[in-house]
N, C-alpha and C positions, 0 to 999 in steps of 0.2 A: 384884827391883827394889830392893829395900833394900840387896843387895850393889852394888849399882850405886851406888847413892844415895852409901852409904857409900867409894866408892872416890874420890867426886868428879863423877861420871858424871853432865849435868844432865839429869834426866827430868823431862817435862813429863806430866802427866794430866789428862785432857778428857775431865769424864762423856761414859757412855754410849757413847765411843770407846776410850778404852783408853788407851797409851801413847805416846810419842814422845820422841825426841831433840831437845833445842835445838838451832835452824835455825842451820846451820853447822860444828856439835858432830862433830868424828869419831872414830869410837874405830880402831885403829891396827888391822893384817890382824893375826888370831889364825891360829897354824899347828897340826891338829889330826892326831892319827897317823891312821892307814888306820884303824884298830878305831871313832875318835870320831866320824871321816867316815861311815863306813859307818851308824854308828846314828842319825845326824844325820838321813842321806837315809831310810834305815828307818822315823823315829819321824816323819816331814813325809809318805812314802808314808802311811803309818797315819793317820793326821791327815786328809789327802786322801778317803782313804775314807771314814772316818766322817762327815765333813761330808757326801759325796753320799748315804749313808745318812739322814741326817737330813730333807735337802731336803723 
């Protein structure tokens, strides 16, 4: 978030909820090789399951 912050990037924070972007605010398509993709969809698969683990 601070790399963001610092880039100009306007983040909004709402205890108890978390993060967001200023309404309107867009940040431009990032293009990411096959290796970044892949560990992207990998580490959100992971993600996924641990939170049904928790339920």
């Amino acid at each position: 978030m601070k790399a963001l912050e610092q880039a100009g990037v306007p983040i909004l924070t709402e205890d108890g909820k978390g993060y967001s972007l200023m309404e309107g605010y867009r940040i431009p398509p990032v293009l990411f090789t096959e290796s970044e993709a892949n560990a992207s969809i990998t580490a959100e698969q992971l993600i996924l399951k641990i939170k049904t683990l928790h339920l």
